[in-house]
N, CA, C and O atoms as a GROMACS GRO file, in nm:
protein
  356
    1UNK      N    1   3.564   5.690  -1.911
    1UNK     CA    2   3.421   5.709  -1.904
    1UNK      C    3   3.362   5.598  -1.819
    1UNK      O    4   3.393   5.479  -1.823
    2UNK      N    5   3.270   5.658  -1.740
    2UNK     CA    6   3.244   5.550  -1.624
    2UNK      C    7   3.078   5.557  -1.691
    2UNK      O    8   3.021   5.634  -1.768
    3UNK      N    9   3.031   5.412  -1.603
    3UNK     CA   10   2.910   5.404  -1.644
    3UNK      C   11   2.774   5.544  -1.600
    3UNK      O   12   2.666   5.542  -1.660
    4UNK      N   13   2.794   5.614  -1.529
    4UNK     CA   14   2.709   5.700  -1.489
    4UNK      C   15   2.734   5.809  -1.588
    4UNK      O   16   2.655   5.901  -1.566
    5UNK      N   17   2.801   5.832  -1.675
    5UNK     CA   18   2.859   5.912  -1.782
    5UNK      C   19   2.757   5.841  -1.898
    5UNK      O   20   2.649   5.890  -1.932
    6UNK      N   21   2.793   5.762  -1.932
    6UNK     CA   22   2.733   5.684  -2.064
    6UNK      C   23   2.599   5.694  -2.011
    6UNK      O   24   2.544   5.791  -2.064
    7UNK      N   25   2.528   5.639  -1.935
    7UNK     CA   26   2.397   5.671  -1.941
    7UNK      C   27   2.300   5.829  -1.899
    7UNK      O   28   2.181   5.859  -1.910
    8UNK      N   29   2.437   5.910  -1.843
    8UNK     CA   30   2.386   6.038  -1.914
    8UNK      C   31   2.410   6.096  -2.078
    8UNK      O   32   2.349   6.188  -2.132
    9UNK      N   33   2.472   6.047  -2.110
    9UNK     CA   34   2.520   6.046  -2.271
    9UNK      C   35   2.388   5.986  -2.314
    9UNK      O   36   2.374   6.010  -2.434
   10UNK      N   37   2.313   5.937  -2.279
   10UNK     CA   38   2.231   5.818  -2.351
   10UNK      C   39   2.087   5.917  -2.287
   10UNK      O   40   1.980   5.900  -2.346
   11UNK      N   41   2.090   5.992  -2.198
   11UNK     CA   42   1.963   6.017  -2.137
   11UNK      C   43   1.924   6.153  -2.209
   11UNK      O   44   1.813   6.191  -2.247
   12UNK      N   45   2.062   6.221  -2.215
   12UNK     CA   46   2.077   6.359  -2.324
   12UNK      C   47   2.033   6.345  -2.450
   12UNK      O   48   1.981   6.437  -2.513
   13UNK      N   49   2.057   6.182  -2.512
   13UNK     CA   50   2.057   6.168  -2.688
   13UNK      C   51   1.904   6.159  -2.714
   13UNK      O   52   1.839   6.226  -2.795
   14UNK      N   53   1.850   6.045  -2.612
   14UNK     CA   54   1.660   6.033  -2.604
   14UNK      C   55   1.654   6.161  -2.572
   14UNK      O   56   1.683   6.215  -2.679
   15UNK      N   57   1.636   6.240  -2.499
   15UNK     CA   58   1.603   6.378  -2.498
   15UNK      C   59   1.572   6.490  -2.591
   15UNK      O   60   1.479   6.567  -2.614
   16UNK      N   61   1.726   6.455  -2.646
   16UNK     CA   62   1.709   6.506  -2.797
   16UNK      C   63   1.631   6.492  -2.878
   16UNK      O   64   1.575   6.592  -2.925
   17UNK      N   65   1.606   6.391  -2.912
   17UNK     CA   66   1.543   6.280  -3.032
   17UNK      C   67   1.419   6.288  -3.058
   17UNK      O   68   1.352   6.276  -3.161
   18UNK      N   69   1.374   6.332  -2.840
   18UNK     CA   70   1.214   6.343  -2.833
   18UNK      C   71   1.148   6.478  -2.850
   18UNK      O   72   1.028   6.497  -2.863
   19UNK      N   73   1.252   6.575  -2.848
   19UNK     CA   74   1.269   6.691  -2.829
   19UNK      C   75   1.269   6.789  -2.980
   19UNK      O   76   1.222   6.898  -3.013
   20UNK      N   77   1.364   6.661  -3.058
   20UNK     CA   78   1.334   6.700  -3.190
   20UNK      C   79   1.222   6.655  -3.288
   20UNK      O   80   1.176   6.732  -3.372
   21UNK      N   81   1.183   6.534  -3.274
   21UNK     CA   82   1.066   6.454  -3.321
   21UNK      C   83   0.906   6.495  -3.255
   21UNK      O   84   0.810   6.492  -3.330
   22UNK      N   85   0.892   6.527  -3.133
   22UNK     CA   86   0.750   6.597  -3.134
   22UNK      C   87   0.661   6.638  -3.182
   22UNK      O   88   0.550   6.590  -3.201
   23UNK      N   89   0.736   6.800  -3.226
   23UNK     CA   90   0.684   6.889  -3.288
   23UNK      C   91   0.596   6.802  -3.415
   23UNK      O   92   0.474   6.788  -3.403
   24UNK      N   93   0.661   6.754  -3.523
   24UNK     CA   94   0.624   6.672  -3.641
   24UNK      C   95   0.527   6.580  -3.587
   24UNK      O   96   0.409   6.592  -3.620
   25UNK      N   97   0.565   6.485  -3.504
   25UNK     CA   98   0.471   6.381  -3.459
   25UNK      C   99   0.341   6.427  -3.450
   25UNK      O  100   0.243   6.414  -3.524
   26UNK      N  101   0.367   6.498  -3.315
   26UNK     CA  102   0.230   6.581  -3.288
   26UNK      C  103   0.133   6.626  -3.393
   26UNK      O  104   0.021   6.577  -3.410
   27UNK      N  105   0.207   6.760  -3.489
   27UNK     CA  106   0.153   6.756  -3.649
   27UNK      C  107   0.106   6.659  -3.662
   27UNK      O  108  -0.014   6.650  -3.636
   28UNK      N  109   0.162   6.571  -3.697
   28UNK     CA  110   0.102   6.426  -3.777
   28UNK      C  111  -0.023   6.374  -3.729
   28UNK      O  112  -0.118   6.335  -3.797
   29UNK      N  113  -0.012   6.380  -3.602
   29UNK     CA  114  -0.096   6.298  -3.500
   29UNK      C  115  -0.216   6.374  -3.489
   29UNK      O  116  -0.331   6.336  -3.509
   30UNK      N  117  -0.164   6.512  -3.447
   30UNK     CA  118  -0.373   6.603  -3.478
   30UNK      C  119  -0.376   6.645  -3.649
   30UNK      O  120  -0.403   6.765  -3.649
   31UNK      N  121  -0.365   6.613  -3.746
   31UNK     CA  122  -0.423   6.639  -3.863
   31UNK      C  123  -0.462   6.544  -3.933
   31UNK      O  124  -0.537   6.551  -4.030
   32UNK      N  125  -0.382   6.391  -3.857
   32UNK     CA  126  -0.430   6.255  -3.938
   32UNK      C  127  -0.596   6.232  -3.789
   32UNK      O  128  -0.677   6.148  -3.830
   33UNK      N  129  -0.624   6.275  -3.694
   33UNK     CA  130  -0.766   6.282  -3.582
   33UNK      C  131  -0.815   6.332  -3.658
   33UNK      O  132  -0.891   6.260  -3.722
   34UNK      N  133  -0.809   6.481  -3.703
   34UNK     CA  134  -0.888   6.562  -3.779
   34UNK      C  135  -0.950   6.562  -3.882
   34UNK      O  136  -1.046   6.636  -3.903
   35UNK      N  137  -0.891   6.452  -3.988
   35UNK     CA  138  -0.902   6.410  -4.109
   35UNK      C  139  -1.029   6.303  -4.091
   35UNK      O  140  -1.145   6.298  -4.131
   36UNK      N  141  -0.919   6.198  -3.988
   36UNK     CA  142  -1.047   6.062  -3.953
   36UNK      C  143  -1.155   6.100  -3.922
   36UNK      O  144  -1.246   6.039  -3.979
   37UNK      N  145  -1.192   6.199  -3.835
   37UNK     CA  146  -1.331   6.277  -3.760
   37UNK      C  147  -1.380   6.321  -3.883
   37UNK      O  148  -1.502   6.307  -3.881
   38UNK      N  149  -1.328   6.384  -4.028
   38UNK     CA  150  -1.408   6.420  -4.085
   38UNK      C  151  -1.468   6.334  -4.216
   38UNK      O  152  -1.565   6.345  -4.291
   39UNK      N  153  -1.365   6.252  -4.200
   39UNK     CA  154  -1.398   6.121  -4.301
   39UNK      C  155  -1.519   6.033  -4.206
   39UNK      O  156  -1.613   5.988  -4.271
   40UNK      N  157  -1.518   6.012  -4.079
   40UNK     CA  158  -1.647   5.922  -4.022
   40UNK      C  159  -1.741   6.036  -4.038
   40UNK      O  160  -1.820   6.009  -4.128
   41UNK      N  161  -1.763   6.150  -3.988
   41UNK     CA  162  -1.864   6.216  -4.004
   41UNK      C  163  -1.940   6.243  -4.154
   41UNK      O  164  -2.062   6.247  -4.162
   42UNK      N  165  -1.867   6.258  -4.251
   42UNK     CA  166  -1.880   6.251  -4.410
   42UNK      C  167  -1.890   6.140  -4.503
   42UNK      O  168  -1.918   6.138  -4.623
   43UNK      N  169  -1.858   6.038  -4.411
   43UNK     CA  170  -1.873   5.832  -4.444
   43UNK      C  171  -1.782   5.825  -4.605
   43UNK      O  172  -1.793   5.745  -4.698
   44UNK      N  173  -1.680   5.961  -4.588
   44UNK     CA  174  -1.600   5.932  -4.716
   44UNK      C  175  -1.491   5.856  -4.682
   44UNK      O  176  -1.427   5.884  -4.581
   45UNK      N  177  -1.453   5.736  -4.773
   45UNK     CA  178  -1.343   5.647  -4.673
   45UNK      C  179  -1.244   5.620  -4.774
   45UNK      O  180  -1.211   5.506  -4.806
   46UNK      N  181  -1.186   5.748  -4.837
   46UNK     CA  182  -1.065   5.753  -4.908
   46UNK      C  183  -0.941   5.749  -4.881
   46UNK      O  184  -0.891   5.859  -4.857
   47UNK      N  185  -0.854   5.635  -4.875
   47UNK     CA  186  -0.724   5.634  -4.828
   47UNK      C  187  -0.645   5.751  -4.849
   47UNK      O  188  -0.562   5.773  -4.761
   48UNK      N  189  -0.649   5.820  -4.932
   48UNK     CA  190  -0.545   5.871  -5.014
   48UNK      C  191  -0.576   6.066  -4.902
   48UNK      O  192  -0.506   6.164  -4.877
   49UNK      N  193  -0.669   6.039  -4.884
   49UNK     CA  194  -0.713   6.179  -4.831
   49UNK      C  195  -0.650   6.246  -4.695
   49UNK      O  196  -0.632   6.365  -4.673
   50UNK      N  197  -0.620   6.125  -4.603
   50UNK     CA  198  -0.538   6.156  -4.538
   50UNK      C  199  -0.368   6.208  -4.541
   50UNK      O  200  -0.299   6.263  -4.455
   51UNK      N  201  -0.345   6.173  -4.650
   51UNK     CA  202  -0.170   6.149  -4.698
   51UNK      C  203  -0.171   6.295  -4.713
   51UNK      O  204  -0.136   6.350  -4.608
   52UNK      N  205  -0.200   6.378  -4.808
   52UNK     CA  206  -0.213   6.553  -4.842
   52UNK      C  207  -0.151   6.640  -4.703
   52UNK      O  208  -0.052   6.702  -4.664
   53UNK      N  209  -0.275   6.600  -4.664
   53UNK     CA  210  -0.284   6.763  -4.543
   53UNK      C  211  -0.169   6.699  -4.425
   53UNK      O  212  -0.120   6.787  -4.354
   54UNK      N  213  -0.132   6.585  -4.403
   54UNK     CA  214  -0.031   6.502  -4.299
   54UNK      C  215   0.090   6.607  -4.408
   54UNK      O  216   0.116   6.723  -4.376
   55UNK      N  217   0.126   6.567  -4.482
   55UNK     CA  218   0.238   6.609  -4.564
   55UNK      C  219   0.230   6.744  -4.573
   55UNK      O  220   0.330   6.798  -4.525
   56UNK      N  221   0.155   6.811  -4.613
   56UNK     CA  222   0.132   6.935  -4.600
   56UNK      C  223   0.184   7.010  -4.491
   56UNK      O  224   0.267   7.100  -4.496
   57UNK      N  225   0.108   6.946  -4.361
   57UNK     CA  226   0.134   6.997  -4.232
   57UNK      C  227   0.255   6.985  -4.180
   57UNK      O  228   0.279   7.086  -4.114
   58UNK      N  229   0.326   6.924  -4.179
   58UNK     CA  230   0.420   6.873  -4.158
   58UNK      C  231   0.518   6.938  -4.228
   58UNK      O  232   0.612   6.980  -4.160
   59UNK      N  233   0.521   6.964  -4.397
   59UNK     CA  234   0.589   7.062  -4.412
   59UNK      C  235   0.601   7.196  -4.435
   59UNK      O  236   0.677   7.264  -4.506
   60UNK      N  237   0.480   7.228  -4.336
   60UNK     CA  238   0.502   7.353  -4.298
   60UNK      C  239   0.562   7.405  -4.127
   60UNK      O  240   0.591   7.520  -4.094
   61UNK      N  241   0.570   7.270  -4.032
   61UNK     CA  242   0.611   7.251  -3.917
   61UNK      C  243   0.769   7.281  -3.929
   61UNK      O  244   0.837   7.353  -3.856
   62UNK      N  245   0.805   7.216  -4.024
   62UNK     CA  246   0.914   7.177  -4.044
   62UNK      C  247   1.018   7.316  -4.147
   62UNK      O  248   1.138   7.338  -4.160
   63UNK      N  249   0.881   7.386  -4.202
   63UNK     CA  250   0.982   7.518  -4.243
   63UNK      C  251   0.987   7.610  -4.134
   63UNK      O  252   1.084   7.683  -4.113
   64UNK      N  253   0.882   7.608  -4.062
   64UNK     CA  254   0.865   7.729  -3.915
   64UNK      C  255   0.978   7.650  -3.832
   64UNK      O  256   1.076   7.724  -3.834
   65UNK      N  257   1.015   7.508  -3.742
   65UNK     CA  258   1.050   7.529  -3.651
   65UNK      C  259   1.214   7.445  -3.710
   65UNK      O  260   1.285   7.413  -3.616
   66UNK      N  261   1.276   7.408  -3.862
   66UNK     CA  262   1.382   7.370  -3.941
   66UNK      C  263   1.493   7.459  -3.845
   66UNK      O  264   1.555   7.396  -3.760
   67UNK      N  265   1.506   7.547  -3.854
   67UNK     CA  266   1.619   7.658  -3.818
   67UNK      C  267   1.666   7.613  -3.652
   67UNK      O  268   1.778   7.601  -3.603
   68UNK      N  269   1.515   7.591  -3.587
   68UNK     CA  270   1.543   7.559  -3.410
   68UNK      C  271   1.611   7.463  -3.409
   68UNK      O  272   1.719   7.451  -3.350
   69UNK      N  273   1.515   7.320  -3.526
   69UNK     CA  274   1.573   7.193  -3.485
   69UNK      C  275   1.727   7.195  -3.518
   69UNK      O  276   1.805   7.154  -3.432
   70UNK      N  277   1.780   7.248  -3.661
   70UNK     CA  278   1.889   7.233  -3.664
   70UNK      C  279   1.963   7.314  -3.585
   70UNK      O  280   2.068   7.253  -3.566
   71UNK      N  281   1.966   7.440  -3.517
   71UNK     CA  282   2.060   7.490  -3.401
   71UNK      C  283   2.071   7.411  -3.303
   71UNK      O  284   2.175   7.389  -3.241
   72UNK      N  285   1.912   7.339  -3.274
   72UNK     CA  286   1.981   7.257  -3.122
   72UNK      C  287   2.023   7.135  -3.173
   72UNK      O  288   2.073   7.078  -3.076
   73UNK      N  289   2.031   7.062  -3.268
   73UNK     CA  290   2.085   6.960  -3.288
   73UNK      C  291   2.211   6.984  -3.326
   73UNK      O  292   2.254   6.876  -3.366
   74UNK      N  293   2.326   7.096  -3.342
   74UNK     CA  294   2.412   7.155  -3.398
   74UNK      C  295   2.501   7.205  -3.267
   74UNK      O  296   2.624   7.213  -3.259
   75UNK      N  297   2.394   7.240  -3.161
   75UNK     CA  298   2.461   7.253  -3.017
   75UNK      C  299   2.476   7.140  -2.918
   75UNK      O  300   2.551   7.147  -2.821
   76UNK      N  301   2.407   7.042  -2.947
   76UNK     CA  302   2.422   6.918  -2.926
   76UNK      C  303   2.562   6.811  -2.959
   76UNK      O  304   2.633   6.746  -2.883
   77UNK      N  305   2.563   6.827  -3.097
   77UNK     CA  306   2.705   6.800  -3.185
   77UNK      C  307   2.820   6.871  -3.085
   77UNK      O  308   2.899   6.803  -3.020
   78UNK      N  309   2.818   6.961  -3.084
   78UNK     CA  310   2.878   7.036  -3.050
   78UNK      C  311   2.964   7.012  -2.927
   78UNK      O  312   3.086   7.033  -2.919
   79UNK      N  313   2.878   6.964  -2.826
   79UNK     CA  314   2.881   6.923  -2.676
   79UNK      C  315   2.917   6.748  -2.687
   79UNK      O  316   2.959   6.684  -2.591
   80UNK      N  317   2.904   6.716  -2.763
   80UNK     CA  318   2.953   6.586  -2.778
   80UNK      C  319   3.088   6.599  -2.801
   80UNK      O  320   3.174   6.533  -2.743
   81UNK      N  321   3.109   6.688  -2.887
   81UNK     CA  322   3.272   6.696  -2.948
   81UNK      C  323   3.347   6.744  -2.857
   81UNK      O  324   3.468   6.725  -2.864
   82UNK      N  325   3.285   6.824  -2.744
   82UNK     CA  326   3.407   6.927  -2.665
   82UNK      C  327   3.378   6.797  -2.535
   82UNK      O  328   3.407   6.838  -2.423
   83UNK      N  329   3.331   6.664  -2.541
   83UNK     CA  330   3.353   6.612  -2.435
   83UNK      C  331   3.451   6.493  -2.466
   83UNK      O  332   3.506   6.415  -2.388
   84UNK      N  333   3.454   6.499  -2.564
   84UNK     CA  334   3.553   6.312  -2.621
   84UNK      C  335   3.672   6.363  -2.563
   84UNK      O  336   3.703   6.297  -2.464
   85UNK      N  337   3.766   6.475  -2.592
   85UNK     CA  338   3.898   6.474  -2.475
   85UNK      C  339   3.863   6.426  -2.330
   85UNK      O  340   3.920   6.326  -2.286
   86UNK      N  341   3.780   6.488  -2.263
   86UNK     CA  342   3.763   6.433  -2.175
   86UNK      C  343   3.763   6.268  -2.132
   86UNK      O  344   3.822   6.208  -2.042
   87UNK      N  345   3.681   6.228  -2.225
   87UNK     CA  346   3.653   6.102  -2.237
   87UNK      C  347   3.782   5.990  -2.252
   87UNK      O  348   3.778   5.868  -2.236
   88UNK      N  349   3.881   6.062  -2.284
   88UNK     CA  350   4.031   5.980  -2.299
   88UNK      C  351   4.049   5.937  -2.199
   88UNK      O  352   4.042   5.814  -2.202
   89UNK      N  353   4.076   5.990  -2.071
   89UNK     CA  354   4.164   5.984  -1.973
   89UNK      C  355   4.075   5.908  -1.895
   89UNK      O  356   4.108   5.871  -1.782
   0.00000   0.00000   0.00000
């Protein structure tokens, strides 16, 4: 394995990672805006109010797009394993 190998190995894995983590993030990221916008507009400033609908959302992201993430992270595995022979020689 030469170095132009490993850092496609490495460019594939971030790829992944970002590829799999988004979706959720994103969730996270517009329902915890949505929350804040309605807590300044409503001057209610309850910690706890944000935590619900983040969790909520999120696990409902995560039952709709569960099946994708784990196939491509499963075809991923996958492609790692059918390259280590290679990687011997």
């Amino acid at each position: 394995m030469n170095v132009s190998q490993a850092a496609a190995l490495m460019t594939d894995a971030v790829l992944q990672i970002v590829m799999l983590a988004a979706p959720v993030l994103l969730t996270a990221l517009v329902v915890g805006l949505i929350v804040s916008i309605l807590q300044a507009t409503t001057s209610i400033q309850e910690q706890t109010l944000t935590f619900v609908p983040k969790i909520a959302a999120i696990m409902l992201v995560l039952s709709l797009l569960g099946g994708w993430m784990f196939t491509s992270l499963a075809e991923y595995t996958k492609r790692l394993f059918d390259m280590i022979p290679g990687m011997a020689g």
